[in-house]
C-alpha positions in Angstrom: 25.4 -51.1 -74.6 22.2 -53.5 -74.6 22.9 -55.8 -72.0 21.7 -59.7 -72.3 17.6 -60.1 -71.4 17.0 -61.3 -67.7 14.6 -64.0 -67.5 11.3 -63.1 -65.4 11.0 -64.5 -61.8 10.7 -68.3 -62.1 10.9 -69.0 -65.3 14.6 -70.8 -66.2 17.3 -68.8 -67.2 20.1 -69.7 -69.8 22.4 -71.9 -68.5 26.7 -71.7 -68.4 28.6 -74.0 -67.6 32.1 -73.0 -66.0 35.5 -75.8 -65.6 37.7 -74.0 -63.8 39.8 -73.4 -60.4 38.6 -71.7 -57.3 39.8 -68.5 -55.8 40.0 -68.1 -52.4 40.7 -64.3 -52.7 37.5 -64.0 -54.6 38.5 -62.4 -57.8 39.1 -64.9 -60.0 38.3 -68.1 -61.4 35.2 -69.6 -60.6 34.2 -66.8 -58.4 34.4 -64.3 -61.1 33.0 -66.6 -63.4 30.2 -67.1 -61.6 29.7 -63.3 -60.3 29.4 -62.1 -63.9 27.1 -64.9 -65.1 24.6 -64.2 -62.7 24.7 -60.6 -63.1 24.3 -61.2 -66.9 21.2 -63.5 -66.2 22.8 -66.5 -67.0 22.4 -69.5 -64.4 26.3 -70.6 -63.5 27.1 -74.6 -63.3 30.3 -74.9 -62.1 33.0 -77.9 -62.6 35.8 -77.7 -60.4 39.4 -78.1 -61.7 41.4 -77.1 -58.9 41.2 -75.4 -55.9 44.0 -72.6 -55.2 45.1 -70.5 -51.9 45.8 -67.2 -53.0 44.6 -63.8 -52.2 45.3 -60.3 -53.5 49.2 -60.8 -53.5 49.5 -63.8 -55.1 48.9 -67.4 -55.4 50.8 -69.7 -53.1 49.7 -73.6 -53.6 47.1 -75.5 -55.2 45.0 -78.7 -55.3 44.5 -80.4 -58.4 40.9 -82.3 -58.4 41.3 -85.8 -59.6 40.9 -85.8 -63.8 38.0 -88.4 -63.8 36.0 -86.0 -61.4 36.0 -83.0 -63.3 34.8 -85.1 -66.4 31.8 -85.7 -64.4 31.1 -82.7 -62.9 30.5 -81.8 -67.1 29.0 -84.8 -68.1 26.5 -84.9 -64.9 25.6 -81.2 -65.4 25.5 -81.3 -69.3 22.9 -84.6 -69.0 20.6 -82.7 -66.5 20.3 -79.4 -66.5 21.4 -79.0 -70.1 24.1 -75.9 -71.1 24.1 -73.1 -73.7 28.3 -72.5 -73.7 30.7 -73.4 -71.6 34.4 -71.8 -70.9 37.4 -73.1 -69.4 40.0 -71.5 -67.0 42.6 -73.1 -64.8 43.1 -76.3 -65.3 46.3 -77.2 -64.1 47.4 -80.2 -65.2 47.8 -82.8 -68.6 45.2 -85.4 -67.0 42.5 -82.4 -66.2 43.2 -80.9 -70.0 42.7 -84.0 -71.6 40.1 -85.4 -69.6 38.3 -82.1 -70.1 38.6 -82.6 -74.1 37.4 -86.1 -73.9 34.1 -85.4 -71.9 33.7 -82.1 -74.4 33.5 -84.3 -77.3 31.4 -87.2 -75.5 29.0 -84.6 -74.7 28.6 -82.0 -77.4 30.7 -79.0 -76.8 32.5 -77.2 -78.9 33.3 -78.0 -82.3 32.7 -81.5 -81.5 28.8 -80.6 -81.2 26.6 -78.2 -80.7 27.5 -76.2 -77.5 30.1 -73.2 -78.1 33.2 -73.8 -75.9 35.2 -70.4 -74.6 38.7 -71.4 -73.7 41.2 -68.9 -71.4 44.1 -71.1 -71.3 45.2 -69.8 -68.2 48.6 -71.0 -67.6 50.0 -68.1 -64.3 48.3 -65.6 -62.2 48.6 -62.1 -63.0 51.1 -62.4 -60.2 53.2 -64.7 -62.3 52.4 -67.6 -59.8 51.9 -70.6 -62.1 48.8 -72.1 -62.5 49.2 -75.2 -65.2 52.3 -77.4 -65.1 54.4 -76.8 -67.8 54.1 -79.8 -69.6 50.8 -79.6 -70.1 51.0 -77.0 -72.6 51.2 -79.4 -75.3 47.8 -81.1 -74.0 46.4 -77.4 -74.4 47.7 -77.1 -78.0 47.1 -80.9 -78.8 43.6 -81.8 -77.0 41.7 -78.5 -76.2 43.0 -75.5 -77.9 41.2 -77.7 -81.5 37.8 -77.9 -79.9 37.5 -74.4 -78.6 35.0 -72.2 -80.5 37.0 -69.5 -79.5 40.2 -68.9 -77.4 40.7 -65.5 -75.3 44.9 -65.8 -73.8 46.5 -62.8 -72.5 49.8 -61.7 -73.9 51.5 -64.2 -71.8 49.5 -66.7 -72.4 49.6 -66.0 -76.2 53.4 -65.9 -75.8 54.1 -69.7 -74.3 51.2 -71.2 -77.0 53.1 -70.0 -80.5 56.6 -68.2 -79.1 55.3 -64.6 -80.0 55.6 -61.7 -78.2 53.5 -59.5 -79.0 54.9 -56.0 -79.0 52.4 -54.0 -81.7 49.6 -54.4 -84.3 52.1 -56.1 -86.5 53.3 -58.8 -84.0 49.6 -59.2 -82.2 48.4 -60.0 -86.0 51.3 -62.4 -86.5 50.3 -64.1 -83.2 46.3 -63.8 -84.2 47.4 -65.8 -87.1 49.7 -68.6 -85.1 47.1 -69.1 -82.5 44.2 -70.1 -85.1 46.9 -72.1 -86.7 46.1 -74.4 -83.2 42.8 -74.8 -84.5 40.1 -73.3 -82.9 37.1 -71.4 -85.0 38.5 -68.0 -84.1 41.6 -66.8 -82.0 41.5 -63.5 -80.2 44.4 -61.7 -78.6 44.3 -59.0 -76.0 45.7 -55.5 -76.0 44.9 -54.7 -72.6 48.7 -56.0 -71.5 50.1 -54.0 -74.1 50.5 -50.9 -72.0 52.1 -48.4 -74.7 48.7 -46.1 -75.6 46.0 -44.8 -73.9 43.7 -47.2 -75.9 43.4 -50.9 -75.2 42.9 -52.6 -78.7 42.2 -56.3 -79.5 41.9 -58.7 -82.3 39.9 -61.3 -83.1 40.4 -63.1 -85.9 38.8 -66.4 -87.7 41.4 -67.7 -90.3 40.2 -64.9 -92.8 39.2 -61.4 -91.8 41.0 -59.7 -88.5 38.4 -57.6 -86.7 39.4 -54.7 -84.4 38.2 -53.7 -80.8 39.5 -50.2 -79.3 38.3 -48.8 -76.3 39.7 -46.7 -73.6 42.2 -47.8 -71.2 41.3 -47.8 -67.7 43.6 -46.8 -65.0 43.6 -49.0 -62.4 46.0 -51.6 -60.7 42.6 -53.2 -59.8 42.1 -55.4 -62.4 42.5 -59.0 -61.3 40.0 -61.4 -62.4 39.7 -59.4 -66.0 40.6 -62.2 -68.2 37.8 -64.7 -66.7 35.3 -62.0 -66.7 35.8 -61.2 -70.7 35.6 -65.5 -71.0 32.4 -65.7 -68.8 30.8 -62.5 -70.4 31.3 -63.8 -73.7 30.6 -67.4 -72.8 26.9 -65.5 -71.7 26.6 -63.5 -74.9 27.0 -67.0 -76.9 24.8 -69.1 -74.6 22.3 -66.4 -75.5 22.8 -67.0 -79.1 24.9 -64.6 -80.4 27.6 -64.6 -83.1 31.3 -64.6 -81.9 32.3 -61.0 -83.0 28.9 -59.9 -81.1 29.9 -61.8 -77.9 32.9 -60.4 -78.1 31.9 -57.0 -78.4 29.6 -57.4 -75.9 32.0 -59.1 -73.7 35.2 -56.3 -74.0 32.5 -53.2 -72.9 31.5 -55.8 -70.1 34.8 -55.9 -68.8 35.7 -52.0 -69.5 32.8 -50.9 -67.0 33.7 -54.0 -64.5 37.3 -52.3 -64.8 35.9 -48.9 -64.3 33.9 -50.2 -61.3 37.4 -52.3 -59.7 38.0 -51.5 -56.2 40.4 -51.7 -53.3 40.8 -55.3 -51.2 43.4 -56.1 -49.0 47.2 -55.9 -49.8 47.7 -56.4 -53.6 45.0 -55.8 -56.5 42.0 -55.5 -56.3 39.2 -57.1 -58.5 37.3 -55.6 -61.7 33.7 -55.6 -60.7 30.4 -56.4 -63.0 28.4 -54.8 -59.6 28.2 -52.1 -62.2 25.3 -54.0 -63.7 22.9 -53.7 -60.4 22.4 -49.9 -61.1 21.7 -49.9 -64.9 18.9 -50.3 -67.1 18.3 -53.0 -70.0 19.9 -50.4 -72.0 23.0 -49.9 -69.5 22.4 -47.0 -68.8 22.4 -45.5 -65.2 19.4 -45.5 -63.2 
């Protein structure tokens, strides 16, 4: 695994930008985002959606930032400091989704300009604690979801967007093909729900040609924050230029080794860890 180029000491990195909630448990959301962005190089903006209170057992409230805010957390960053991808995660309500599709089209990203645009369309916590109101899943499929360069849901997720459950190749192709049917460039769904092999296998597909990821299942309960660090990792591998089915490769071994590295914290599960990346070489290779 060639991991992305570091920049030398003070010269300016690539740039991500992140709209997403806080977690206060640290394992997901913006800190994950964040955490794997900067150990892939990549300088981390941030736009905050919501803020939650939730630790390693589950989720229990949240704060929704007012919708005009978040719109100019991105437009401020975007103006300034410029971005080479963004991703979203939480964002919890109609007003935040749509607001967050108008400033992506005022200002370039996605497939209304220039910058690529990673959407995890995070609707509950692994826990099953709800994270977007339930009515704003049309403003997903409506506003967002058309814009996104790529979309990365869970099984869940993939489940409330087209009605699917996904249950084997057949259905996860089926669902593949319903998801890009939203509109975005290219639709993946993940295998790594799909608990029936000892492989984890997922498909990404672009309206045309599926292509197929397999790698090893890791055993671990530890694996919160797994979904955002596949989005950010991949959101890094496009800043940096590369094509979607290379950021996504790049992006699924990223999270295999942050899963292999997952470790214990308090009461519930613990979260998957890109730490992994201080001990390795350009290559990724042990040092």
């Amino acid at each position: 695994m060639n991991l992305l180029p570091l920049t030398p000491d003070g010269q300016t990195p690539v740039r991500a930008l992140t709209i997403a909630g806080t977690d206060s448990g640290g394992g997901a959301g913006i800190q994950a985002d964040s955490r794997t962005m900067a150990l892939c190089g990549v300088h981390a903006c941030v736009a905050v959606a919501a803020v939650t209170v939730q630790n390693t057992v589950g989720v229990s409230g949240f704060h929704e930032i007012p919708p005009e805010i978040v719109a100019a957390q991105v437009r401020t960053v975007v103006s300034d400091i410029g971005i080479g991808a963004t991703k979203t995660g939480m964002l919890a309500s109609t007003g935040i989704i749509e607001a967050v599709a108008a400033v992506c089209q005022e200002v370039g990203i996605g497939q209304a300009g220039e910058i690529p645009l990673v959407v995890d369309p995070v609707a509950a916590s692994m826990h099953g604690d709800p994270l977007l109101h339930a009515s704003a899943l049309d403003a997903l499929r409506d506003t967002l979801i058309p814009l996104a360069t790529v979309i990365t849901p869970n099984l869940d997720e993939v489940r409330l967007l087209t009605g699917i459950e996904v249950v084997d190749d057949p259905t996860a192709r089926k669902a593949a093909v319903a998801l890009h049917a939203l509109g975005p460039r290219w639709a993946i769904v993940k295998g790594g729900h799909l608990r029936t092999s000892a492989v984890s296998t997922d498909l990404l597909f672009d309206g045309d040609t599926f292509h197929e990821l397999t790698a090893p299942r890791i055993a671990t309960g530890n694996d919160h924050g797994g979904g955002d660090t596949l989005a950010a990792a991949m959101t890094c591998a496009l800043a940096h230029g590369y094509s979607v089915p290379e950021a996504f490769a790049f992006a699924k071994e990223w999270t295999r080794r942050s899963l292999a590295a997952s470790y214990d914290l308090g009461a519930g599960h613990g979260p998957v860890s890109p730490l992994w990346r201080l001990h390795t070489d350009p290559q990724g290779n042990e040092i």
